[in-house]
N, C-alpha and C positions, 0 to 999 in steps of 0.2 A: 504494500500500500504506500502510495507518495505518499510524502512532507504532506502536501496541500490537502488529501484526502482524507490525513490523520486530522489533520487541523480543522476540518470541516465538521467532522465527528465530533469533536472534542468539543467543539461550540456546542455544536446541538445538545449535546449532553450538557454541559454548564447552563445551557440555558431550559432545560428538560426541569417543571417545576417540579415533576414526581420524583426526579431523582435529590433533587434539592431537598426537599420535603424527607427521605426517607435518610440524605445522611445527616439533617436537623435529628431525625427522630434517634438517630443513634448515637449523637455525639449527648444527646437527654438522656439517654437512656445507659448509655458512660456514667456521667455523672451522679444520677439518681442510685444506681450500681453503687459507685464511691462513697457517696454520703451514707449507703443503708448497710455497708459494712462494719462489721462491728471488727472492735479489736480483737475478739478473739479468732477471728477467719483471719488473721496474721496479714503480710503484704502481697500475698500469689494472689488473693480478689482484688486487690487496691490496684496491683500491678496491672493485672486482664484489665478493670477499666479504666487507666489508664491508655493503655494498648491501642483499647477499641479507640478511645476517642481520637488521638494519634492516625489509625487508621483510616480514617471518616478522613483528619485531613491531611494525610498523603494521599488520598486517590483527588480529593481537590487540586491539589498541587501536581499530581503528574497528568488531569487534563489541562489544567492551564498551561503547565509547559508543554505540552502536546502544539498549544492554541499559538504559544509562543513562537514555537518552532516554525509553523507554518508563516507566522508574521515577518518572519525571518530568511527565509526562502522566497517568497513574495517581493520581497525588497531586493536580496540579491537577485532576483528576475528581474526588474525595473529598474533597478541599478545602469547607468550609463557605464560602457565600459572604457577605461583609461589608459 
């Protein structure tokens, strides 16, 4: 798959309200996790949500650079050559 096809994807999905909506509900559900841990469940639950929320956003951060990339390709396309 080109640069420009990933890039194209990777919008649609950044801009896909479901998926937005679903890594909200996870990074809530991270935390609600964290706060209802008790001390005695030690740091391996604190750690998981942790993890998860972490999780939620790196997959943010590797569509945006997905979106990056293609903006970056685009330009060396249009780019005057010297």
């Amino acid at each position: 798959m080109s640069v420009e096809a990933r890039a194209a994807n990777a919008n649609a999905l950044k801009e896909n309200p479901l998926l937005a909506e679903i890594l909200a509900e996870v990074r809530k559900e991270a935390v609600r996790a964290w706060i209802a841990t008790h001390h005695e469940e030690g740091r391996a639950a604190r750690e998981f949500a942790w993890m998860l929320h972490k999780a939620a956003d790196r997959i943010e951060a590797l569509i945006q650079g997905a979106i990056d990339d293609g903006r970056i390709a685009a330009t060396r396309l249009t780019a005057p050559l010297r």
